[in-house]
VEXLORO-387047 format. One line per 8 residues: number of its first residue (from 1); their letters; for each residue y, x, z of N, C-alpha, C. Coordinates in steps of 0.1 Angstrom, whole numbers. Layout:
BEGIN
NUM	a	Y:X:Z:Y:X:Z:Y:X:Z  ...
% end
This chain:
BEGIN
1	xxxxxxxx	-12:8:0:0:0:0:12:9:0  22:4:-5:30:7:-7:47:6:6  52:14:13:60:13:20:52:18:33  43:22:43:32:19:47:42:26:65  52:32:60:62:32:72:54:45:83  65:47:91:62:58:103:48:53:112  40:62:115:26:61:127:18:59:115  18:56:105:6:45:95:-2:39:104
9	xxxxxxxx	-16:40:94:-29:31:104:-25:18:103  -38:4:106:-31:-3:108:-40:-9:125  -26:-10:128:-28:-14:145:-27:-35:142  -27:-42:135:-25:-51:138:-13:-59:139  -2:-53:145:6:-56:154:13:-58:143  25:-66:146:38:-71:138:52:-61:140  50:-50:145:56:-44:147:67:-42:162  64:-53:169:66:-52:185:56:-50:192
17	xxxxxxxx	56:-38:201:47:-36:210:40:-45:216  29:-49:219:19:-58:223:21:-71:224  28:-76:210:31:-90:205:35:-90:194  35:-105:191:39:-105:179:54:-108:173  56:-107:160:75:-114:155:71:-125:158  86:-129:164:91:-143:169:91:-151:156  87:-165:154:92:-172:143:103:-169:139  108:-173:127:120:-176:122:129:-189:131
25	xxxxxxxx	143:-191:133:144:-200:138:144:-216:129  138:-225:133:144:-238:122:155:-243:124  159:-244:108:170:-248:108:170:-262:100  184:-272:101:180:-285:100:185:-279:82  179:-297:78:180:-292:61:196:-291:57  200:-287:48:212:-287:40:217:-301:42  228:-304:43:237:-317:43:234:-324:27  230:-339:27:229:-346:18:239:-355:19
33	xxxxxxxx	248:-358:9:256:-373:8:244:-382:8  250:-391:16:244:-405:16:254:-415:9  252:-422:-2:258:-429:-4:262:-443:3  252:-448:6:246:-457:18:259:-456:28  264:-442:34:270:-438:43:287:-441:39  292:-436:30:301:-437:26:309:-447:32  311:-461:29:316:-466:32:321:-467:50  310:-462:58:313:-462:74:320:-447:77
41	xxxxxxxx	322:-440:65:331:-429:64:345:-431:63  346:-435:50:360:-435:42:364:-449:42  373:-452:46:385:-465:45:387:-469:29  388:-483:22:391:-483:11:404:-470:1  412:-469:14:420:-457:5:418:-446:7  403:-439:6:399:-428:7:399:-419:21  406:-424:27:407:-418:43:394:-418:51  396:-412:62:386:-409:71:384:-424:79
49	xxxxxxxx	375:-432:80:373:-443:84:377:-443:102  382:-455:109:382:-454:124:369:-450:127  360:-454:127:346:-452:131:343:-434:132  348:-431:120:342:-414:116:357:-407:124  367:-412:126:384:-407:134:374:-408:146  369:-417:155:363:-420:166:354:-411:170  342:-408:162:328:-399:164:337:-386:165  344:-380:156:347:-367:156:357:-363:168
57	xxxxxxxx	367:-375:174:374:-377:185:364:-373:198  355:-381:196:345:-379:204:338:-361:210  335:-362:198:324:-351:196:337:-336:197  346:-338:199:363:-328:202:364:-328:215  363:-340:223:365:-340:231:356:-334:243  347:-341:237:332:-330:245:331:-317:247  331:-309:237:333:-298:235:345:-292:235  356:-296:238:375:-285:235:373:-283:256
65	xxxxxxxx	381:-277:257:385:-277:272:399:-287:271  396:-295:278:404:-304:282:410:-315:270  406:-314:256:406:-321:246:416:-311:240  421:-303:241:431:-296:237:425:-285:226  420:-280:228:414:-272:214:400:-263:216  395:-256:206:379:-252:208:383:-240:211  377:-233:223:378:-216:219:360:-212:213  357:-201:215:350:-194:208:333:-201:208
73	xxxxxxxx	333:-204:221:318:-208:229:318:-219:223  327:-233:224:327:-243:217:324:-244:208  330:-239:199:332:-237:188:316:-232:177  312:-225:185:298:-221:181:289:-229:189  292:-232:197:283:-245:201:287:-258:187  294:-261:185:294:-272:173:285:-268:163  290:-252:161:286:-248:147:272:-255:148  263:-249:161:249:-250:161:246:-263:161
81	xxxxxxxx	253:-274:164:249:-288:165:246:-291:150  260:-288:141:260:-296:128:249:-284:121  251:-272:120:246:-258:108:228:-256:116  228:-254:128:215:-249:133:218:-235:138  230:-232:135:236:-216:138:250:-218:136  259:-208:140:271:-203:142:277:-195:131  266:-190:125:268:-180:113:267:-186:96  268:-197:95:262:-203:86:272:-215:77
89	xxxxxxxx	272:-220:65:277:-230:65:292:-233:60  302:-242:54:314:-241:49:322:-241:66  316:-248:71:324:-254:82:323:-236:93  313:-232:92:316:-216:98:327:-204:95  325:-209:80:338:-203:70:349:-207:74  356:-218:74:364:-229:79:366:-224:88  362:-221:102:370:-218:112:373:-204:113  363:-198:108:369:-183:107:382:-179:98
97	xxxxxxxx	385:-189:88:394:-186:80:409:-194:92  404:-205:96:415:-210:105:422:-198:115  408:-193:121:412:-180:135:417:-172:131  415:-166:117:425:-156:108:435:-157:105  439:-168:99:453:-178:94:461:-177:112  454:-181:121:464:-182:131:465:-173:143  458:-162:143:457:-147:150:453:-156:159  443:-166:162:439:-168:177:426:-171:172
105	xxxx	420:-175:187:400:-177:189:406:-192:191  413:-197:195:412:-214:197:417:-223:184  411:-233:184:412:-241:172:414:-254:177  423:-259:173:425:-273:176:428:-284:168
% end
């Protein structure tokens, strides 16, 4: 084989001493539009519906300190809710470009 790496031989192992690699972690699937959905989104004039103003009100408030804005821990805690990870995703991009744009870690 080809690559067969430092020690050779083969011990079995996965390459951590007396265990094995950890799974990969799962992650949920890629975001699908629902068209079904739409409507309990967007308001006839394309806007963010009360319902969808309300859930994200919500889900800000949970997570900001004091409803005031996300710092870093929050903030990757969302990531993980919606992405499955922190590192991942437009909405990861999104805030890193916000925290750049505004020389701070808090987002509000």
């Amino acid at each position: 084989q080809e690559g067969g790496g430092a020690g050779g031989g083969d011990d079995g192992g996965g390459g951590d001493e007396g265990g094995e690699a950890a799974p990969p972690p799962v992650l949920p699937p890629p975001t699908m539009y629902a068209a079904s959905l739409s409507a309990a989104m967007r308001s006839p004039d394309g806007s963010m519906s009360p319902a969808l103003v309300s859930a994200l009100t919500e889900c800000f408030e949970t997570l900001s300190a004091g409803g005031a804005s996300l710092d870093c821990a929050a903030t990757d805690a969302w990531l993980r809710m919606i992405n499955g990870s922190p590192d991942r995703g437009s909405e990861s991009r999104a805030a890193a470009a916000c925290r750049a744009e505004n020389g701070s870690d808090l987002l509000s």
